[in-house]
C-alpha positions in Angstrom: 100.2 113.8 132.7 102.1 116.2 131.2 105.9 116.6 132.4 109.2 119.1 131.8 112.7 118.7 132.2 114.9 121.1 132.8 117.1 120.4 129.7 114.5 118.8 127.3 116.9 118.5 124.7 116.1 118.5 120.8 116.1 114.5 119.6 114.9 114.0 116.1 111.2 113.7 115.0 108.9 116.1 114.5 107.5 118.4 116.8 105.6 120.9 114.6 101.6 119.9 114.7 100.8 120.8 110.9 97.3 118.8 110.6 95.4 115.8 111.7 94.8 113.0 112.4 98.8 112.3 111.9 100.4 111.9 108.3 101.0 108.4 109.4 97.3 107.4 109.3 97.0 108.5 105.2 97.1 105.8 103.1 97.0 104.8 99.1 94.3 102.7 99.7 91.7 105.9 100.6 92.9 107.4 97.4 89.6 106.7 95.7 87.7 108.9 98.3 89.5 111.9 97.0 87.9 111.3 93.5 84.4 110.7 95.1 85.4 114.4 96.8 86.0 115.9 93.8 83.0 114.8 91.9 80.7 116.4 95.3 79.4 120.4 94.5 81.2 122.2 97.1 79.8 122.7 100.7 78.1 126.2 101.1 79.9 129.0 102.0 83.0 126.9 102.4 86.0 129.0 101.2 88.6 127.7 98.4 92.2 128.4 98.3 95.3 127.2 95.8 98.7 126.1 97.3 101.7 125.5 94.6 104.6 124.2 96.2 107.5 125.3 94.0 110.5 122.9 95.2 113.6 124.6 93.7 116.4 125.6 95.5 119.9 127.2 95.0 121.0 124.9 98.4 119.7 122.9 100.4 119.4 123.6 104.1 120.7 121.4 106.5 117.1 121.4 108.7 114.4 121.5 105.4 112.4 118.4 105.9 110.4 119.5 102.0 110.5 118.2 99.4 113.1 120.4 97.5 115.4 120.2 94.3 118.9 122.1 93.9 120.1 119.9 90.2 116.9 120.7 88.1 118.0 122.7 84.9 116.1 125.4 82.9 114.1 123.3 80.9 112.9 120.7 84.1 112.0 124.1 86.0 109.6 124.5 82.9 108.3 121.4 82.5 108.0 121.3 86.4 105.9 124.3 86.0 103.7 123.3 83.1 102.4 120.0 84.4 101.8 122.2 87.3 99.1 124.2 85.3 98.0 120.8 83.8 97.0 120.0 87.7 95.3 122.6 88.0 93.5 122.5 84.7 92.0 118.5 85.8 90.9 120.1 89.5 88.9 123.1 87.3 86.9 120.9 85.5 85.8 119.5 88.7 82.5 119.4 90.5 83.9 120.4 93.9 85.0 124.5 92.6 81.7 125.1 91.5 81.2 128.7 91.0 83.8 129.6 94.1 87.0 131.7 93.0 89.8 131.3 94.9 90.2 133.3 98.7 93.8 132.8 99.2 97.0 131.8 97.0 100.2 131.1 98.7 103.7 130.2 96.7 105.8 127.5 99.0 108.4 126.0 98.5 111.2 125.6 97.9 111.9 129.0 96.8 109.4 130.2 94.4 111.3 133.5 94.1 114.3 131.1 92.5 111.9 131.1 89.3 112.4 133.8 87.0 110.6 136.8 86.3 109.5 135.2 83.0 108.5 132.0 84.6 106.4 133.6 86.7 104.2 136.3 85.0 103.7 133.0 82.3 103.0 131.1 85.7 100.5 133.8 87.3 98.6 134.1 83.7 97.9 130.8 83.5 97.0 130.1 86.9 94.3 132.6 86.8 92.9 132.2 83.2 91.9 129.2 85.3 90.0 130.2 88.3 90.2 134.0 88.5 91.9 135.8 91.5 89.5 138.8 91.9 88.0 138.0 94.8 91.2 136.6 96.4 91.9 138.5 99.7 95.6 137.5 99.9 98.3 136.4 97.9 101.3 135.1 99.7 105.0 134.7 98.3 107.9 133.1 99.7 111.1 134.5 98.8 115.3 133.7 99.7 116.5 137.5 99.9 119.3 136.2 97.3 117.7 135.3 94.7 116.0 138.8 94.7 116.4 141.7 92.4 114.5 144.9 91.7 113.3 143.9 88.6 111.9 140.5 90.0 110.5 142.4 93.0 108.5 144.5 91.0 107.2 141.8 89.0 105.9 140.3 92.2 104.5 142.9 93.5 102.5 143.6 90.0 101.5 139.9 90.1 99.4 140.9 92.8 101.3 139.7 95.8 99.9 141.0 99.1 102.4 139.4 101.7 105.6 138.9 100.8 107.9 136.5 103.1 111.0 137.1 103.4 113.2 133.7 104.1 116.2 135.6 106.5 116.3 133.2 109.4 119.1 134.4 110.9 121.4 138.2 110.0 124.5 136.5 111.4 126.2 135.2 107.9 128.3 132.6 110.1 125.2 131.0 111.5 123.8 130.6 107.6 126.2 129.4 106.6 126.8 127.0 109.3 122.7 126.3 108.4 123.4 125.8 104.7 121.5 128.9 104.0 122.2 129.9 100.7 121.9 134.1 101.2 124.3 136.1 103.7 123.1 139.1 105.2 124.8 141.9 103.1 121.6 140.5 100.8 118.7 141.1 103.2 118.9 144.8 103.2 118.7 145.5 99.6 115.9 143.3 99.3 114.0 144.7 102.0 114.0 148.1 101.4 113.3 148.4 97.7 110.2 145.7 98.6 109.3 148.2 101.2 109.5 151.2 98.5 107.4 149.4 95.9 104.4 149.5 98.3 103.7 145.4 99.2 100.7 145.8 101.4 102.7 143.4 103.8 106.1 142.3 104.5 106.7 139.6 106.5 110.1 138.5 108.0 111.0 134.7 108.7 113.1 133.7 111.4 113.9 130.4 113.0 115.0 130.2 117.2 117.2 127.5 117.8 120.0 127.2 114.7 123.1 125.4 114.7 125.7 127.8 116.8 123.2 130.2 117.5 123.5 132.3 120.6 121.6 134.1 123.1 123.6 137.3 122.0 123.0 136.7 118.6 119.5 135.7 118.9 118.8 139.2 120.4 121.0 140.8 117.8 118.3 139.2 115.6 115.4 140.4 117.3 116.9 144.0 117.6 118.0 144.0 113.8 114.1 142.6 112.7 112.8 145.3 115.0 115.1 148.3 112.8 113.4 146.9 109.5 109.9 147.2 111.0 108.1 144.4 109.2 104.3 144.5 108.9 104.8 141.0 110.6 107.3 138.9 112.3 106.9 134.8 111.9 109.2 132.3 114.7 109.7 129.0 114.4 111.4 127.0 116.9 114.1 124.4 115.1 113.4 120.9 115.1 115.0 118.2 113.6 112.7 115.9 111.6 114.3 113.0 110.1 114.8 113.6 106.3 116.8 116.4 107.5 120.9 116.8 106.9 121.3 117.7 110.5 119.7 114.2 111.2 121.8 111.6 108.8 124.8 113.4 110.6 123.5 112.9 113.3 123.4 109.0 112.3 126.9 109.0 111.4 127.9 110.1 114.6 125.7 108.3 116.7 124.0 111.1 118.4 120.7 110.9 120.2 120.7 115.0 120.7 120.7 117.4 118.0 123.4 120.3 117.8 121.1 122.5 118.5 119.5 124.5 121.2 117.4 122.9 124.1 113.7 123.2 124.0 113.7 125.2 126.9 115.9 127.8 125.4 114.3 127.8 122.0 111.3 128.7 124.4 113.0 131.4 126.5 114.2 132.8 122.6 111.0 133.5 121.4 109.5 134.9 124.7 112.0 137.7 124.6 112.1 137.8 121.1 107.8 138.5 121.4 108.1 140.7 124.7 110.5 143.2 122.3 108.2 142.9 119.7 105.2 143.8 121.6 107.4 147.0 123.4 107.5 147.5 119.6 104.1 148.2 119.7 103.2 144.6 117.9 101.0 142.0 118.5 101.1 138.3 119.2 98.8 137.1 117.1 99.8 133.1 117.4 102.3 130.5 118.7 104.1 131.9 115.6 103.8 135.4 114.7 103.5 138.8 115.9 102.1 141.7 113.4 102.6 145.7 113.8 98.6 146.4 112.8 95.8 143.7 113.5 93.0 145.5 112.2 94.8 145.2 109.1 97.3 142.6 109.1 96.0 139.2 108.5 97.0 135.8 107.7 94.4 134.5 105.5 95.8 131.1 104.8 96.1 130.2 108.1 92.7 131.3 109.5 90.6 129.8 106.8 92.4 127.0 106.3 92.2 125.7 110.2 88.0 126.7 110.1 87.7 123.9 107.5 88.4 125.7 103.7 89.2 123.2 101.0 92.8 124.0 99.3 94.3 122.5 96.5 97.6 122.1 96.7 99.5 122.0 93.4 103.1 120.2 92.6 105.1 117.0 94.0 104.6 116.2 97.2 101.8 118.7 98.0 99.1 118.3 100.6 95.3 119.0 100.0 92.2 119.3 101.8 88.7 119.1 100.1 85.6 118.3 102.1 86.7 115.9 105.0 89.4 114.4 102.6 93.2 115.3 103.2 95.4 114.0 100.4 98.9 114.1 99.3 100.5 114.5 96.0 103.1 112.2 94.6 106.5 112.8 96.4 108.6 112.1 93.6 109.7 114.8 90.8 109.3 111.9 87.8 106.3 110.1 89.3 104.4 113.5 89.9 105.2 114.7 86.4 104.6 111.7 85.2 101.3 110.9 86.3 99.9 114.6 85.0 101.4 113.9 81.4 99.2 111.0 81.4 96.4 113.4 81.8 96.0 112.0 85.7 95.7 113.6 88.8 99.2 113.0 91.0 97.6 111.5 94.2 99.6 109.3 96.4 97.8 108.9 99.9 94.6 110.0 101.6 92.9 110.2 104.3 88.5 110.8 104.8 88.2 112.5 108.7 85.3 111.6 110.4 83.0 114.2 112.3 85.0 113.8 115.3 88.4 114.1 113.8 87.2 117.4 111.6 86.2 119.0 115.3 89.9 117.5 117.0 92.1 119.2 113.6 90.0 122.2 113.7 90.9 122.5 117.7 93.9 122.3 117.9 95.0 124.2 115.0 92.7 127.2 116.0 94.6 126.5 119.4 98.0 128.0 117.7 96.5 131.3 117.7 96.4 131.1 121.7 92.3 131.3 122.3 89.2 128.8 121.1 85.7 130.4 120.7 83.0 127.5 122.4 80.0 129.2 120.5 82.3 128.3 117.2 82.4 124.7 118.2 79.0 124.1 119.4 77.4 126.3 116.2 79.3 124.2 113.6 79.3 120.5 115.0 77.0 120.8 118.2 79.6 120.0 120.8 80.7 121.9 124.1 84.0 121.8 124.1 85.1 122.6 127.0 82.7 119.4 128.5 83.6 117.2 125.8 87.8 117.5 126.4 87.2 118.2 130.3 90.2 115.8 130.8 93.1 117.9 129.0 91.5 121.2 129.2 91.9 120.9 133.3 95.7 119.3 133.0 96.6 122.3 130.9 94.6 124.6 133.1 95.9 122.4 136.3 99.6 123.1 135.0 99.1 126.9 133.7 99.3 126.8 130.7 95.4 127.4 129.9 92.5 129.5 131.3 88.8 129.2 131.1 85.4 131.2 131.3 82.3 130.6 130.3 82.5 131.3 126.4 86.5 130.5 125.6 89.8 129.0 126.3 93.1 131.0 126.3 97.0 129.7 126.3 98.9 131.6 128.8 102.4 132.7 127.5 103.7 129.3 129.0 101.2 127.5 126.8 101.9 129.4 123.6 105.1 128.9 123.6 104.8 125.1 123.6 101.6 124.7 121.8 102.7 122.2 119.7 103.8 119.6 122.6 100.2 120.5 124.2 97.9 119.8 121.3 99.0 115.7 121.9 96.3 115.8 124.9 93.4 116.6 122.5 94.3 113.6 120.1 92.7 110.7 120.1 94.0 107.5 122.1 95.0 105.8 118.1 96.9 108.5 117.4 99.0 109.7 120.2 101.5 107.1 119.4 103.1 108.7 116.4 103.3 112.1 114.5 105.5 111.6 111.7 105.4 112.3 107.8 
């Protein structure tokens, strides 16, 4: 049964539910499946997107858990980005793309705007002399408001970005730096309002609840300064401490159990007022995670096809991928990675083939993030009621309030959205409740 404290203070680990079954269950030894995936034609009308994790930073933040690079010189950048392209050019030649072009790009990182403007028109060329972007319906493109200028903006934008993120986290330049965020807010401004100018079909702000010396006060300083710009969209996350994270080996040094951070609770209570100001905006929750000014036009591609069951590849060190049942990982070195592609061979490091039942769990509960689950979804793609088949969790959470039912759907209440991810443990299976770590 599910419980709460009252404190339910932030330990280390990771709380954020990215995929399933957990990270911990992948293994070297089902690398060979990914190959036997590869060499299938693709399911029909099973979408295709591209990932590129760019993992170049000007700092390091003291929570990033990815797998990111602040010492790599011009000429590594380069060659980083090169054997990228060579990555790409093995998966092309593939059975599995068939005649599909690519739905949805997104740039991770990292920082992909810490590349320059020449890096990444070359990038962007190559990229789509191999599998052509005209029938992509979004492009999404992280950016650190710092390492933003006019020029680069407008190179973005001409690249054919259709949501760019901006990285602000926080408008309180004592809390950043605190954070080891490498922009301060006299940055953020600027940068938002010439990418506003330039005409990005969406701009989407970043911000995290729960920072090291963050406040209520400031938190709604936040919320009322994110308001002012008026983003297309608004994305929270609630801070967690996972354990390749500065926060954490400080944390070992000290010999703390709690992080320095804000309770769970809190971090909760933070992004309830933060999304009951948005929608007196006149926005809408659209998941545990983001709130947009326009639905009918406002969408988050990546997400929504990616937890229906699309295949992505994901491109550079340390990237995850997901093509026909078979979630893989990418080497999680820089030299090994780059290695591996000079050699003319595809970087994989671990894998993992999903059985029927597993597909229907990871589609559940990452469908469940956006705060309702269709039945007639469930039972049309692999014949199974859910609502019968998971009666156990689906009446704690309704038991507990944090769910409702009819006939055709479920739907988190506000309680339940806001812990989703501590929720979704219910629907795992029995061998993998034990652990969710990378």
């Amino acid at each position: 049964m599910l419980t709460e404290t009252e404190t339910e203070q932030t330990t280390a680990g990771s709380y954020f539910v990215s995929n399933y079954p957990p990270y911990s269950f992948w293994s070297p030894a089902y690398v060979g499946d990914v190959f036997a995936a590869l060499d299938r034609p693709p399911a029909p009308n099973t979408p295709l997107g591209i990932y590129l994790h760019i993992p170049f930073c000007r700092k390091r933040c003291h929570f990033c858990y990815f797998k990111v690079y602040t010492d790599k010189n011009a000429s590594e950048v380069e060659g980083y980005l090169d054997t990228a392209i060579q990555e790409l050019t093995l998966y092309s030649r593939k059975p599995f793309i068939g005649a599909r072009k690519p739905k949805f790009i997104y740039f991770g990182g990292g920082t992909p705007s810490y590349i320059s403007s020449r890096q990444l028109s070359s990038l962007v060329e190559r990229m789509k002399r191999m599998l052509p972007w005209d029938e992509a319906e979004e492009v999404a493109f992280e950016c650190e408001p710092g390492t933003l200028t006019e020029g680069k903006l407008q190179v973005i934008k001409d690249l054919g970005v259709t949501r760019l993120s901006l990285g602000i986290e926080n408008f309180d330049d004592d809390i950043l730096k605190i954070n080891g965020r490498a922009h301060t807010s006299k940055e953020i401004g600027p940068a938002y309002r010439f990418a506003r100018s330039i005409g990005f079909p969406q701009i989407n702000i970043d911000l995290i609840a729960g920072m090291v010396g963050e406040t209520t006060a400031n938190w709604r300083e936040c919320v009322r300064k994110t308001i002012e710009l008026d983003p297309d969209s608004v994305t929270i996350y609630q801070m967690e401490i996972p354990y390749n994270t500065t926060i954490f080996k400080e944390m070992k040094v000290m010999g703390q159990s709690v992080a320095p951070v804000a309770a769970w609770k809190t971090k909760r209570d933070w992004v309830r007022y933060a999304f009951s100001e948005l929608e007196n905006a006149g926005y809408t929750v659209r998941s545990a995670y983001t709130a947009v000014k326009n639905p009918a036009k406002t969408r988050f591609v990546y997400t929504d096809l990616l937890w229906s069951g699309a295949d992505m590849i994901g491109l550079g060190v340390a990237s995850f991928s997901h093509v026909q049942g078979t979630h893989f990982q990418n080497e999680h070195e820089f030299e090994t990675y780059s290695d591996k592609l000079r050699h003319g061979i595809l970087p994989i490091y671990r894998a993992l083939t999903l059985t029927q039942e597993q597909r229907l769990i990871r589609e559940l509960i990452l469908q469940m993030k956006l705060g309702h689950v269709r039945d007639r979804y469930f039972e049309d793609k692999f014949g199974v009621r859910i609502q019968e088949r998971f009666a156990g969790p689906v009446g704690i959470l309704r038991d507990q309030g944090f769910l409702t039912t009819d006939a055709d759907s479920m739907r988190l209440t506000r309680d339940g959205l806001l812990q989703v991810d501590r929720l979704l443990y219910e629907f795992f299976l029995p061998e993998h409740k034990l652990t969710y770590a990378v």
